[in-house]
DODRENGU-436163 format. One record per residue: y, x, z of N, C-alpha, C in turn. Coordinates in steps of 0.2 Angstrom, whole numbers, plus 5000, padded with zeros to 4 digits. Layout:
<martis>
YXZYXZYXZ...
</martis>
This chain:
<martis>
474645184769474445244771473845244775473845174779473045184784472645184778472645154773472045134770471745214767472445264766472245304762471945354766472145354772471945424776471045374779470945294780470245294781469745304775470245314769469745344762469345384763470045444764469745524768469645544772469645494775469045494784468445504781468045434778467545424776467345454769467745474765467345524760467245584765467545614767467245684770466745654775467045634778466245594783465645594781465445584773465145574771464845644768465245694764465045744760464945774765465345814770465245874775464745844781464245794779463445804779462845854777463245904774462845944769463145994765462846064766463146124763463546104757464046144754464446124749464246154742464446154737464346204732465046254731464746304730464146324725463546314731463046314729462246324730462146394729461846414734461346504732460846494729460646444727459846434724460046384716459646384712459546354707459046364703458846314699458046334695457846384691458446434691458346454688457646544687457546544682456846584684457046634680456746704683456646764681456246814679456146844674455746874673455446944678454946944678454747004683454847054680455547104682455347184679454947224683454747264680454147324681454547384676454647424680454947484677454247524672454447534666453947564664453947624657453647624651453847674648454247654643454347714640455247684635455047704626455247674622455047694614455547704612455647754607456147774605456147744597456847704597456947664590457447704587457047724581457447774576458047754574457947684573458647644569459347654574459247634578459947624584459847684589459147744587459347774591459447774600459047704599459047714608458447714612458147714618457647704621457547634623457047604621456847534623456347534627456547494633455947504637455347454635454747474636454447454635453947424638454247354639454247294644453647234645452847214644452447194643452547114644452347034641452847004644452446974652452946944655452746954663452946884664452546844668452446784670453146764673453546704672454146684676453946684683454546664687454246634695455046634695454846564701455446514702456046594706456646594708457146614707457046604716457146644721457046624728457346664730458046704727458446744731459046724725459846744731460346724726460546784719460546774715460946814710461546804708461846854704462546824703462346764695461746774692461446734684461246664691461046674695460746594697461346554702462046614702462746564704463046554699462846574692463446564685462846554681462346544680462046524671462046444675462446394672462346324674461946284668461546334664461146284658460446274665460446284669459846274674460246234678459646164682460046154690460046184696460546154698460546194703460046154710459946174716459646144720460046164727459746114732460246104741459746164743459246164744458746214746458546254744458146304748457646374742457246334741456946364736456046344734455546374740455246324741454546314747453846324742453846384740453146404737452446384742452746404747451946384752451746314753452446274754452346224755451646194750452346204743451846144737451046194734450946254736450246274735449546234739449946194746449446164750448846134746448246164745447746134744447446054745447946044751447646004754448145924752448745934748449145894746448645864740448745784740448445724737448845754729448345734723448545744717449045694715449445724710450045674709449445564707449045604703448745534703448645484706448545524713448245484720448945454721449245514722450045464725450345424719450245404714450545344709450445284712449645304714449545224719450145184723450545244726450945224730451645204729451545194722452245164717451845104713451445104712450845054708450944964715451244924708451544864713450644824716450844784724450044764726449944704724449344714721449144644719449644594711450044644709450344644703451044614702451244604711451844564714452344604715452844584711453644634710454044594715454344654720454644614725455544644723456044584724456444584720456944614725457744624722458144644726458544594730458644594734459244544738459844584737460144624735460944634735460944654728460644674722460844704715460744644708460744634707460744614699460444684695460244624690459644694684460544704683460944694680461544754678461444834682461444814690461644874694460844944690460344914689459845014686460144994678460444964675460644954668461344994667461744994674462345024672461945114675461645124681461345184683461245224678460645194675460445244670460745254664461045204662461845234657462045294660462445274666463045314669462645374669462045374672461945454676461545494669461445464663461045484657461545564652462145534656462745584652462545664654462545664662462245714666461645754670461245684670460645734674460145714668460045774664459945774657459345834658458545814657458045884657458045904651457945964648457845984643457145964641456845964636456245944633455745994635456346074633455946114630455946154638456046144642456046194649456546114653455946094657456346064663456546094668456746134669457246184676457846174670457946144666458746164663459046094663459546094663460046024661460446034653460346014649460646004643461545984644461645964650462345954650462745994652463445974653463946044655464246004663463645964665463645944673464345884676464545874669465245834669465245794671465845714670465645644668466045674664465745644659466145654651465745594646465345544649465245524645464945534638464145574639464145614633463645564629463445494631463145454630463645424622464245404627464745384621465045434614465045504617465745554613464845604612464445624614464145684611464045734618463545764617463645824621464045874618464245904614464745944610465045904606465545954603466045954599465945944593465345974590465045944584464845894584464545864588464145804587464745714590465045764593465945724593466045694587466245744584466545774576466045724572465345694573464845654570465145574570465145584577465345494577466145474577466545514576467245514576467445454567467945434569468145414561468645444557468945494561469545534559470245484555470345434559470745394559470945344565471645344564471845314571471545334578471045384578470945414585470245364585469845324582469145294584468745344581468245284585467445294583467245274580466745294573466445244568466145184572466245124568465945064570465745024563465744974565465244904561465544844562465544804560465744724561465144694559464844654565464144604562464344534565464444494564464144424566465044434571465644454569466244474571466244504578465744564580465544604586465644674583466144714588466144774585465344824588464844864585464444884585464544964583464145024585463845074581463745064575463845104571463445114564462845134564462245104562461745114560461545184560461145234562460945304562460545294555460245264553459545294551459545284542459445324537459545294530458945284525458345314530457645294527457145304534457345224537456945244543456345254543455745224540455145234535455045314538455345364534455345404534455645474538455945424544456445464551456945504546457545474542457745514540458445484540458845524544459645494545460145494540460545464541461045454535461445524535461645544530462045624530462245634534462945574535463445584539463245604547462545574549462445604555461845634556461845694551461245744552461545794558461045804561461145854569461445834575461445744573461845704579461345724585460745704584460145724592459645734586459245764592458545774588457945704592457845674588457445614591457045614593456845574599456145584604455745534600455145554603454545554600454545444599454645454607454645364608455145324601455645364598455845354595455745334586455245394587455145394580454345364578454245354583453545304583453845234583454245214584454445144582454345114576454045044575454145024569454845014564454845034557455245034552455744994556455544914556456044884558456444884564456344904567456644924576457144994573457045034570457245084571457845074565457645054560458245024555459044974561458844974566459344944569459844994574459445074574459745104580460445124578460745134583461445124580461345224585462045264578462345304581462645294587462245364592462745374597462745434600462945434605463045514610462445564609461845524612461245554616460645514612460145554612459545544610459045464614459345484619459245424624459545354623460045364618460545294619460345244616459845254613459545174611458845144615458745184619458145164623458045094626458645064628458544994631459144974633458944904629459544844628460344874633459944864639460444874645461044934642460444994641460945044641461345044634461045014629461544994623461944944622462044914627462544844628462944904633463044934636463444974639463945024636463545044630463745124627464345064620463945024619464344984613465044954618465044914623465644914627466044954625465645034629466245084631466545094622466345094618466445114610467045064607466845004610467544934609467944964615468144994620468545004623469045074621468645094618468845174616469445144612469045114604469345074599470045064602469844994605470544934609471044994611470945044614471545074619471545114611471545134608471945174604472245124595472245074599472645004595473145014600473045024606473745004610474045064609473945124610474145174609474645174601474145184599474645174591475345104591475045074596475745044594476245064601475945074603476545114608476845204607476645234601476445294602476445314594476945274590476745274581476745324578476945384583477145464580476245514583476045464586475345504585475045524581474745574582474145584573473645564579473345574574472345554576472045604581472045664580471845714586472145694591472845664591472945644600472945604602472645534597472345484598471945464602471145524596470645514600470745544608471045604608471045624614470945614621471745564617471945534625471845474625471345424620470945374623470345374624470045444623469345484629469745494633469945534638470345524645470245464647470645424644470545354649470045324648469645324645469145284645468645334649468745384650468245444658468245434664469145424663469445414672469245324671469145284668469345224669468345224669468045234667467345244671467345244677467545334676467545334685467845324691468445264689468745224695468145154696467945134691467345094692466745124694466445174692466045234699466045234706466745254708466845234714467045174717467445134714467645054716467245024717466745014712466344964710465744974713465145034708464745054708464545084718464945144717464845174726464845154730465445074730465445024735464744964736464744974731463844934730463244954732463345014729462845064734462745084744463345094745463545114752463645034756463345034764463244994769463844984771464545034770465345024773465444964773465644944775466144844777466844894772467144954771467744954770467545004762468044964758467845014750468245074749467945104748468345164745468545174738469045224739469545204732469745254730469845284721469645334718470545354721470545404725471045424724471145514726471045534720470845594721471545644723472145644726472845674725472645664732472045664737472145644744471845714747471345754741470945784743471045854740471645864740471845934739471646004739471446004746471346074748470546074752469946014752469346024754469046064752468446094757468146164753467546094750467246084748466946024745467146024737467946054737468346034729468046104724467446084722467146164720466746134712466846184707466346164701465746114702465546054697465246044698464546064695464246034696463346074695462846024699462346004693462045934697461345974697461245944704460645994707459945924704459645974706458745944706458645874710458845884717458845814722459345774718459645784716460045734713459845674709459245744705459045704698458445664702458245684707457645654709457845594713458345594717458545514718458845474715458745484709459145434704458345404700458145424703457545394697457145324702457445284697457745204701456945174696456545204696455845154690455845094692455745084698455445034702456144984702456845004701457044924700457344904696456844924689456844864684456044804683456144754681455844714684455044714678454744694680454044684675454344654666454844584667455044524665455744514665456044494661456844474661456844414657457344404661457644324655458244344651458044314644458444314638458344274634459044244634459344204630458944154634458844124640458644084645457744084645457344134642456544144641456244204644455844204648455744264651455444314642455444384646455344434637455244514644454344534642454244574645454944634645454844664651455544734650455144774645454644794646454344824639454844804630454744754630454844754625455744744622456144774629456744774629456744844624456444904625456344974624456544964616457045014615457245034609457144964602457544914606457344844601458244804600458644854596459344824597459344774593458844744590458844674587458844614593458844634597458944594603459644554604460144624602460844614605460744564599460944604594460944594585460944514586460344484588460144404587460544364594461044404597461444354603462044394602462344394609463044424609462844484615463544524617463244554622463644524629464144494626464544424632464144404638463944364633463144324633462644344639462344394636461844444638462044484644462444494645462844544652462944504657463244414655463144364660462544334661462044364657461344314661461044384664461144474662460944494667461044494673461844484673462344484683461844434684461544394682461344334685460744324687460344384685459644374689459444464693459144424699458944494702458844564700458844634701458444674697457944654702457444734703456944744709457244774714456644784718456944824725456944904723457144954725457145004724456645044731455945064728455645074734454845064732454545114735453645114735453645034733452845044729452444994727452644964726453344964718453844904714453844924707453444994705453545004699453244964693453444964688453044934684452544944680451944944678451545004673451545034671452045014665452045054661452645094660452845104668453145184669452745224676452345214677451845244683451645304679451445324671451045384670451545434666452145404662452745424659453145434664453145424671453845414673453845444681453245424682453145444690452545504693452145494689451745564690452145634687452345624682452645684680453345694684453745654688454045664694453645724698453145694701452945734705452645794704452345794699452045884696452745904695453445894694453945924693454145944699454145914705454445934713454045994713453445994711453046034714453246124710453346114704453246154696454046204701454546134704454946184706455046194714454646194716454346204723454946184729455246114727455346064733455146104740455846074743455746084752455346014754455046014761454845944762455245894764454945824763455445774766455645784772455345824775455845834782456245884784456045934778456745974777457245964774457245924771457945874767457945854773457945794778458145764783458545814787458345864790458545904793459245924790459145934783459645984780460445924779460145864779460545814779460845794784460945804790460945784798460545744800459845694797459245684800458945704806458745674810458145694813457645704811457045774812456545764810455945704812455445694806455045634809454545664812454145644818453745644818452945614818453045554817452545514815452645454810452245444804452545414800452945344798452745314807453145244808453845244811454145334809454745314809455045344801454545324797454945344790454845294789454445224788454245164786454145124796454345044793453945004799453644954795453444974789452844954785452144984787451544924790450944964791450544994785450544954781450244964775450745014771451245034771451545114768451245164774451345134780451045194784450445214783450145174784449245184781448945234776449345204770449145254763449645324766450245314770450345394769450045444773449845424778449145424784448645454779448545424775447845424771447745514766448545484763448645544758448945584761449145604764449445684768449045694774448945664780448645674785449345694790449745754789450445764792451045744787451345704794451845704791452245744788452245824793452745864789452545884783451845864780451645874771451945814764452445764769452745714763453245764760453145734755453645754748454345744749454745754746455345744745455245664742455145674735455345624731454745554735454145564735453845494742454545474745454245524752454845514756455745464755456045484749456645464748456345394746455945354744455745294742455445264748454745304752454645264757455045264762455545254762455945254770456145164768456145134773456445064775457145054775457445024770458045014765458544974773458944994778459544964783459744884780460244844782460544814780460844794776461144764771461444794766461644854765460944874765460944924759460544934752460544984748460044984743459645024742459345074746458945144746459145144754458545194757458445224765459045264764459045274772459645334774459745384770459145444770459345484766459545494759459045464754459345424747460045424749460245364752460945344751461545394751461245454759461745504759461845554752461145574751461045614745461545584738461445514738461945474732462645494732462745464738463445474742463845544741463545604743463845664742463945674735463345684731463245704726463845664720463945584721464245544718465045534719465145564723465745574727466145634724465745714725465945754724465945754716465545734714465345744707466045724703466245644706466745614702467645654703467745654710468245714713468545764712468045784708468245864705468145844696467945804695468445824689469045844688469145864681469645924679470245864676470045794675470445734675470845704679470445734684470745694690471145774695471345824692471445864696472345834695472545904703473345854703473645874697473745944694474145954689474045894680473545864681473245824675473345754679473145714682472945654684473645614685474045624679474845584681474645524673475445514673475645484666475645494661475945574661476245614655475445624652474845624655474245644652473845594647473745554649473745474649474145434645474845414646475245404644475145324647476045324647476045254649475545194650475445174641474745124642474245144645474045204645473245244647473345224656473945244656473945254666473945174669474145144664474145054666473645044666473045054659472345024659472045064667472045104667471645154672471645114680472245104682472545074686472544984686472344954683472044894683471644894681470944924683470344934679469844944687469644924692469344904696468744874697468444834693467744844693467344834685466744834685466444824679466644764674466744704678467044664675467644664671467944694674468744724672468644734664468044794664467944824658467644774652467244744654466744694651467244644648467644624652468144554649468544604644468644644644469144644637468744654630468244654630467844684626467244634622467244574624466544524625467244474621466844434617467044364613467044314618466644314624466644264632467244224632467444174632467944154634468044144642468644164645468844154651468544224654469044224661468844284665467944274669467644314665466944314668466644364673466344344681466044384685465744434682465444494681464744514679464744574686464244554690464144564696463444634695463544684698462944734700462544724707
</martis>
């Protein structure tokens, strides 16, 4: 009982830091009406106004379209137009420098392994999704639904499914279960039938040489073969899927296949998200005391509201900086570069293998002047032209809105002379730092892994987001849902490792630490 009520000490401690949702604000943009004159359409008979087209502008008052259209994010703040028009703010260019590593030195982490931004960008890839074609929207439906593994819809479900026994299409190579091949004339960027309208492929993707891309394996997202890490991930979660609906069939012989797959997606979501909070939350947060998914404690919070992943959320999760320039594989270092969309990597080892040499070397630090090159003009400028596009509050207004003090000079965001100096240089006032600067320049506490505010912002967002799933609500989150075997796995499923050992040719129970 103590432990459960200091759970809910500390999850609320932690959320009811910060407005709750719904949010009155979201990105969502408007068209400017102008009343004007009307044409009459002889067909339908009606008056159409006749409406000139009118320039969008960000959305700075509530509607009832910017508390319900959730194909947009949502955000903690109103848009600060005055702010980000300051002439006098430094060009995103300028400020790269301030992520650009000094003198070409990658300063490593002390608490993470490269696993911890490998599982990151997996995990949060499902969710904080920009659309291509309009960045104010989120392509997802705000979940954890693991759309990395299963699809963002029901159609592209319906893709990777095998309509037997409740799995997922797979492969056998080298006696490792694997993805199927996506591509049938990759030469040609042309997919095999079976997975015509699975994703429509990015560009990075289809500019890969014939041979790289002859290896991409079907899966959820357009993104899910961009790198090793996240493809030794998504191929787990696909043998775990598998595994649990062997077990299911044989505890369950009166199954069909629709309830198969079903209810071994359920557990394989919730058994994520108790590794979320278990494992991942507690690696992130400074507490000496872990907290534990046990969502029947939080019944009645105003906190327990739809979820919808705002803007700061996507913005503090953009971890560039702690993957490292260089990794070791198969015991040789091999630039990170050329880990990108190269699943012949796994292909030529195991993923056992590879999962235990990444727990075993550092990532990077997360934090100014760590990035690597070759994400400074794809990754970090265009960050920041986006804070702006959606006119961000400043870092001192997130601090505030967070129960922060505001700063007043820049040697209490940083006790680095040289971070204080360039942000001296580049803003002049402190109150003109950025959001997204700001969350990176602040000075990482004790074990911890990001500044105070990151951390809260993580902490809320990561908390409530998993909480309120519709899995974990009281009338669902039993046995009867799950069933038997489902509620075992779930409940003996505690950290990554957990997950990794059933899944891997490894012999013996092996660490694989974040």
């Amino acid at each position: 009982m103590l432990t459960r009520w200091v759970n809910r000490f500390l999850t609320n401690l932690t959320v009811y830091k910060v407005a709750t949702r719904p949010y009155p604000f979201s990105l969502m943009t408007l068209e400017e009406y102008i009343p004007g004159t009307f044409e009459y359409d002889p067909s339908t008979k009606e008056l159409i106004p006749d409406i000139p087209e009118r320039p969008k502008k960000i959305d700075t008052y509530t509607s009832w379209d910017s508390l319900s259209d959730r194909t947009y994010s949502s955000r903690h703040l109103r848009p600060e137009p005055e702010f980000n028009r300051d002439p006098a703010l430094p060009t995103p260019e300028d400020l790269s420098d301030l992520f650009r590593k000094q003198d070409g030195q990658t300063i490593l982490s002390e608490k993470s392994t490269l696993l911890f931004p490998y599982w990151a960008q997996w995990f949060t890839d499902g969710f904080l999704r920009t659309d291509r074609r309009n960045r104010l929207k989120n392509t997802s439906n705000h979940l954890i639904d693991l759309a990395p593994v299963y699809g963002l819809n029901r159609k592209t479900t319906h893709l990777l499914r095998k309509f037997e026994g409740g799995k997922l299409k797979s492969q056998w190579i080298n006696n490792e279960e694997y993805p199927l091949f996506v591509y049938e004339d990759a030469k040609n960027n042309i997919f095999k039938k079976e997975f015509e309208g699975l994703y429509k492929p990015l560009n990075q993707e289809l500019n890969q040489p014939k041979e790289l891309k002859e290896k991409m394996f079907a899966m959820g997202v357009e993104r899910a073969n961009v790198q090793i890490g996240y493809v030794m991930l998504n191929v787990i979660c696909l043998r775990e899927h598998n595994r649990i609906c062997d077990q299911l069939m044989k505890a369950c012989p009166s199954w069909d296949d629709e309830r198969l797959f079903q209810t071994a997606r359920n557990i394989l979501i919730v058994t994520i998200m108790k590794i979320v909070i278990e494992d991942y939350v507690n690696h992130i947060t400074p507490y000496h005391f872990n907290v534990i998914l046990d969502p029947q404690a939080f019944p009645n919070e105003k906190w327990y509201r739809q979820n919808w992943m705002s803007i700061e959320f996507n913005f503090v999760y953009r971890w560039h900086s702690s993957l490292p320039e260089t990794i070791q594989y198969n015991g040789a270092p091999i630039g990170t570069k050329e880990t990108l969309w190269n699943n012949q990597l796994i292909l030529d080892s195991d993923i056992g293998t590879l999962l235990q040499e990444t727990s075993a070397q550092p990532a990077s630090k997360i934090g100014l002047f760590n990035t690597p090159d070759f994400l400074i003009e794809p990754a970090e400028v265009p960050t920041i032209e986006l804070s702006r596009k959606v006119q961000l509050a400043s870092y001192n207004d997130y601090r505030e809105a967070y129960q922060f003090p505001r700063v007043t000079q820049f040697d209490q965001i940083t006790g680095n002379p040289r971070t204080q100096e360039r942000l001296q240089q580049l803003y002049g006032d402190v109150n003109k730092v950025e959001l997204y600067v700001g969350l990176f320049a602040e000075d990482t506490p004790s074990n911890s892994l990001l500044g105070p505010l990151a951390t809260r912002v993580i902490a809320i967002d990561a908390l409530t987001h998993v909480l309120t799933s519709p899995l974990l609500a009281e009338n669902v989150y039993n046995e009867h849902t799950f069933s038997p075997v489902g509620w075992k796995i779930i409940h003996e499923t505690k950290t990554l490792s957990d997950l990794v050992n059933r899944n891997v040719s490894s012999k013996g129970n092996i660490s694989f630490y974040l």
